[in-house]
N, C-alpha and C positions, 0 to 999 in steps of 0.2 A: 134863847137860841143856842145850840151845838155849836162848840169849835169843830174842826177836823177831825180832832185828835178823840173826840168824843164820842163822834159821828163814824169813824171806824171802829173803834173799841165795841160799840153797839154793832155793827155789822156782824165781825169776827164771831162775837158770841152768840148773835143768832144763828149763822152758819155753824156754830159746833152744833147749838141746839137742834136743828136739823138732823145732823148726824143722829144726834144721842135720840129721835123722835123715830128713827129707819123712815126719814120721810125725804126718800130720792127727788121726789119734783120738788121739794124746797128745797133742796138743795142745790136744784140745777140753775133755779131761779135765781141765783146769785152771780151766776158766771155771763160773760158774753156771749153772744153769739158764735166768736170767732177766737176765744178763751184757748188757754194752752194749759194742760196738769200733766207736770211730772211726775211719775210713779215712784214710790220709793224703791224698785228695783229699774228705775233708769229710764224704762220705755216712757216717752212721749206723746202724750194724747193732743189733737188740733181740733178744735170745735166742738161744742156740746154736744153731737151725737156718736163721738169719738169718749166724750169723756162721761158721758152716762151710763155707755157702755164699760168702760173700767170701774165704776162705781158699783155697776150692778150687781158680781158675785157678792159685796160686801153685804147689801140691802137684800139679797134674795137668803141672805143667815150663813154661807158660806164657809165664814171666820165664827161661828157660834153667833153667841150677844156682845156687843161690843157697848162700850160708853167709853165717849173722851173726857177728861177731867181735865180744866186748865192749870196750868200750872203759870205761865209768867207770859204777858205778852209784851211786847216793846214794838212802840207808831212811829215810823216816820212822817206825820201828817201832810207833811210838801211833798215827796215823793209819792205818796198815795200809797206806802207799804206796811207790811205787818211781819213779825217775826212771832209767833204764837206756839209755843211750847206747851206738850201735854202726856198726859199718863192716859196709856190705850187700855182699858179693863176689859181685857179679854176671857170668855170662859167657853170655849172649844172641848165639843166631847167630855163635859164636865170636868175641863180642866183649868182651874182661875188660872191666871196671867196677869203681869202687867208689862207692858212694852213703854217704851220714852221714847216720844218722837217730837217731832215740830213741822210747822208749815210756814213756808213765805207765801206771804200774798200778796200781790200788786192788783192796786183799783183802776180803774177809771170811772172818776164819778163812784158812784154807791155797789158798781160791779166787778168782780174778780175776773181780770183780764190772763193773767197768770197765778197757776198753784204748783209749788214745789214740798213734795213730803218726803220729810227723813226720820229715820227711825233707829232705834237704837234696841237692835237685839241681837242673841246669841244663834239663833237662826233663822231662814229666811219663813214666813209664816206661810207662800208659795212660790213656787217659781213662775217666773213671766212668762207671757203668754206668747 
């Protein structure tokens, strides 16, 4: 049997893997129904067809190819949170990239109730919408 700690660590990485797969419905599938994702330029999405919708330029190639590579996560297993740090491999208009960002996640149970993404570059990749 999974501790907590084990049992999110398995979550987090499937949800990157999602990403890294451009497979939007698994990705949505992790969130609540009533889920909150902050955008790393600020705006706030409320509900998953709020937040499908902010995902979508990503999934329709927008950003080029993307893949996340983890770099370090750290579980608060009581809390139900994740602090999941990663390197964004970007390659837009044949241009590689890599970007540092990170995600907090809070659970309930086995789903992502809140996501907060930050990101660490020299400029903004687009402006909000």
């Amino acid at each position: 049997m999974q501790n907590r700690q084990d049992e999110l660590y398995d979550i987090a990485i499937k949800f990157l893997d999602a990403f890294n797969r451009n497979d939007l419905d698994g990705v949505m599938s992790f969130f609540t129904d009533d889920a909150v994702y902050e955008e790393l330029h600020g705006k706030v999405n409320r509900g998953k067809n709020a937040i499908r919708e902010a995902f979508a330029p990503q999934f329709e190639g927008a950003f080029g190819k993307m893949e996340f590579i983890e770099d370090d996560t750290f579980i608060d297993a009581d809390a139900g949170k994740i602090m999941s740090s990663w390197d964004l491999h970007l390659d837009m208009d044949g241009v590689p990239s890599i970007l540092k960002g990170l995600d907090l996640l809070q659970f309930d149970g086995d789903k992502i109730v809140r996501k907060q993404t930050f990101v660490k570059a020299k400029a903004p990749l687009y402006e909000g919408r």
